[in-house]
C-alpha positions in Angstrom: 65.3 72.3 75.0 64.6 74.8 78.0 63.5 73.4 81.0 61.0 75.4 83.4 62.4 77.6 86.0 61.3 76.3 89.2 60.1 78.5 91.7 61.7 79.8 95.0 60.7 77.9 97.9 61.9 81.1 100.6 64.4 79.6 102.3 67.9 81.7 102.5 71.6 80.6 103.3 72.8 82.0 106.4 75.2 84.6 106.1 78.0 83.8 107.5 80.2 86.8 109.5 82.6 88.6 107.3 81.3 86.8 104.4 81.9 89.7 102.3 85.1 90.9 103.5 87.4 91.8 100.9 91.0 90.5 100.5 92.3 93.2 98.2 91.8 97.1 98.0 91.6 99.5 100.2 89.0 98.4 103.6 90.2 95.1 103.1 91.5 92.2 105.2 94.9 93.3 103.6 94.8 96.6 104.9 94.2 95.0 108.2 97.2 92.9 107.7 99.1 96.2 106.7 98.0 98.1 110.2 98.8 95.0 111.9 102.6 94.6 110.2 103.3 98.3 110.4 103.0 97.8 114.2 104.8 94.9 114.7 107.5 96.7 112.2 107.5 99.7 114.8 108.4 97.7 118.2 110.6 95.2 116.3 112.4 98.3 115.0 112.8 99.7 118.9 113.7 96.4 120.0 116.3 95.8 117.5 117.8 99.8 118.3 117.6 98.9 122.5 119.7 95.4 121.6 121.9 97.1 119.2 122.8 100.0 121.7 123.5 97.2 124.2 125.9 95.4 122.1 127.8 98.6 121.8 127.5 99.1 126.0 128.6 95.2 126.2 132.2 96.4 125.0 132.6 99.3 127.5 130.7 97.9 130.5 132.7 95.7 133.3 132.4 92.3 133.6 134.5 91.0 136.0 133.0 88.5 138.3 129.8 87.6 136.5 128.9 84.4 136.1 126.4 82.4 133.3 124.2 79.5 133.4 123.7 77.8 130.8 121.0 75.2 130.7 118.5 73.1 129.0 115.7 72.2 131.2 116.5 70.6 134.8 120.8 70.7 134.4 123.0 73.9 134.4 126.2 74.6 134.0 128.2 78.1 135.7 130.7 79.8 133.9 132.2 82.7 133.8 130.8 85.2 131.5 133.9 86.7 129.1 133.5 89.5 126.5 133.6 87.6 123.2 130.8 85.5 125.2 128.8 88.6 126.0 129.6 90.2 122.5 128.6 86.9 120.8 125.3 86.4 122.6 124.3 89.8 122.1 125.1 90.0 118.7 123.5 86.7 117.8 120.3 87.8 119.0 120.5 91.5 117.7 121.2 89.7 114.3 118.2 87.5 114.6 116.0 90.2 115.4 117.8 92.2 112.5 116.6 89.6 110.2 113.0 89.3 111.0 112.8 93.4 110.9 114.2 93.0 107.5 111.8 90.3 106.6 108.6 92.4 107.8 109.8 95.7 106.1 109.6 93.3 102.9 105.9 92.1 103.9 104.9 95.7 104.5 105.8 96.7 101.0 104.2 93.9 99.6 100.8 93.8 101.6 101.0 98.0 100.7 100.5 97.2 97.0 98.2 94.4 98.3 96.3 97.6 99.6 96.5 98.8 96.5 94.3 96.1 95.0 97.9 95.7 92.5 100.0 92.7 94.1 101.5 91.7 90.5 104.1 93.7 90.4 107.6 92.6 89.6 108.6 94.6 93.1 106.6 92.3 94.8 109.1 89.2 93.1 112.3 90.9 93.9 110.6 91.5 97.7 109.5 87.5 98.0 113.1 86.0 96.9 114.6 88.4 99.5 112.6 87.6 102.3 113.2 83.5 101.6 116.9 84.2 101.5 116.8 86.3 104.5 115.1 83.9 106.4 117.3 81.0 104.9 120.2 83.1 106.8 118.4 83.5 109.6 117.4 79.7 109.6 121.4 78.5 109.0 122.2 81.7 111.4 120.5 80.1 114.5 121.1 76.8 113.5 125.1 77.2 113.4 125.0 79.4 116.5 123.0 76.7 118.3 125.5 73.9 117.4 128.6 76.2 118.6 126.9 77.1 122.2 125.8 73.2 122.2 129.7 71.9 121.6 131.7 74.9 122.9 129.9 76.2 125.7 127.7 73.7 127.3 128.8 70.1 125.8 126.7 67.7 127.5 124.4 70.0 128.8 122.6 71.2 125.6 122.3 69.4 122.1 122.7 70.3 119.0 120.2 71.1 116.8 119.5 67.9 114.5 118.6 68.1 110.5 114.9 67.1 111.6 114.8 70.5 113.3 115.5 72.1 109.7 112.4 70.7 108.0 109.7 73.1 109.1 111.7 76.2 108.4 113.4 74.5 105.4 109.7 74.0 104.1 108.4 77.6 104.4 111.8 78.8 102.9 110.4 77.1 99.6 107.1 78.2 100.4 108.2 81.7 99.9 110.5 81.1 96.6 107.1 79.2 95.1 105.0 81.9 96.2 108.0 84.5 94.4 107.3 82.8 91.0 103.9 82.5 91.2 103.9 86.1 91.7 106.5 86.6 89.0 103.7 84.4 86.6 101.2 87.0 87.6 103.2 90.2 86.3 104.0 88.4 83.3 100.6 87.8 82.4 99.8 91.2 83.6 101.9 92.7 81.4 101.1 90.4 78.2 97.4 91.4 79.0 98.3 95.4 78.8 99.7 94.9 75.7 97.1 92.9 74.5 95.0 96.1 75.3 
C-alpha cells in the first residue's frame, strides 16, 4: 500500500556556512590542508637548516666563561655551560625539529593524494606507520632527554617526566597505526573492487 505524498509546507533548512565544502578532490578542504602543510613544511625546513648550521658553529665557537640557568618555574640553578652541554642541547632540539619535518613531509604526501580525490593507496600505509614510529622516537627522544637534564643537570631543580606524561602522545601514536590499517583496509578493498571490474 502507497501512502499519499503530502504536500510542502515552504519552510527551508538553513544552510549552514561551508555546508557544501568538499573533503576530497581538488577545491577541497584537503587542498586547504595541503597549502597549509606545504607552508609549515617550508619554515620547519629553514628552521631545522638555521639549528643544524648552529650545531655545527657550537663546535668551533668559544665558550669559555658562559654560564647556564637552568630552571623550572621560580628556582634556577647556574652552571657553567661546557661543549658536550652546548652540543647536546643543540642537537636535541635540531633532532626534535628533524622529526616533526620528517613527520609533515609524510602528511604532505598523503593529504597530496587526498587532493587527488585517491587516499587508498598502499603509499599512503607505508607513509602512516612511518609517521607513528617517527613520532614514537620523538615521543621516547624527549622523554629520555628530559629525564637526563632532570637527574644530571638540574637534580632537584627540575623533575622528570612521569609515565602519566606519556599517555597523550602514547594515545595518538596508536591513533596513527589504527588509522594505517584502516587505510591499508581501504586499498585492499580497492583493489578487490578493480578486479571485480
Amino acid at each position: 500500500m502507497r501512502l499519499p505524498k503530502l504536500p510542502a509546507i515552504g519552510i527551508r533548512a538553513p544552510r549552514l556556512p561551508g555546508a557544501n565544502l568538499k573533503t576530497l578532490g581538488p577545491g577541497s578542504v584537503s587542498s586547504l590542508l595541503k597549502i597549509a602543510l606545504d607552508v609549515a613544511y617550508v619554515l620547519l625546513a629553514l628552521i631545522t637548516g638555521v639549528l643544524l648550521l648552529l650545531w655545527v658553529a657550537s663546535i668551533f665557537i668559544p665558550i669559555d666563561n658562559l654560564n647556564v640557568t637552568v630552571s623550572d618555574g621560580a628556582d634556577g640553578r647556574q652552571m657553567p655551560l661546557t661543549r658536550p652541554l652546548l652540543l647536546f642541547g643543540v642537537g636535541a632540539i635540531t633532532a626534535y625539529f628533524g622529526g616533526f619535518l620528517m613527520i609533515l613531509r609524510g602528511l604532505r604526501k598523503i593529504f597530496r593524494t587526498l587532493t587527488l580525490g585517491d587516499p587508498f593507496q598502499p603509499d599512503n600505509v607505508r607513509r602512516l606507520r612511518q609517521i607513528g614510529l617517527i613520532l614514537a622516537i620523538v615521543t621516547g627522544g624527549v622523554w629520555v632527554a628530559q629525564g637526563l637534564v632532570a637527574a644530571r643537570l638540574a637534580p632537584g631543580v627540575m623533575e622528570p617526566q612521569g609515565i602519566s606524561d606519556l599517555l597523550t602522545p602514547v594515545f595518538s601514536i596508536l591513533v596513527v597505526f589504527v588509522l594505517a590499517e584502516v587505510f591499508r583496509e581501504g586499498a585492499r578493498l580497492r583493489r578487490e573492487s578493480e578486479l571485480t571490474i
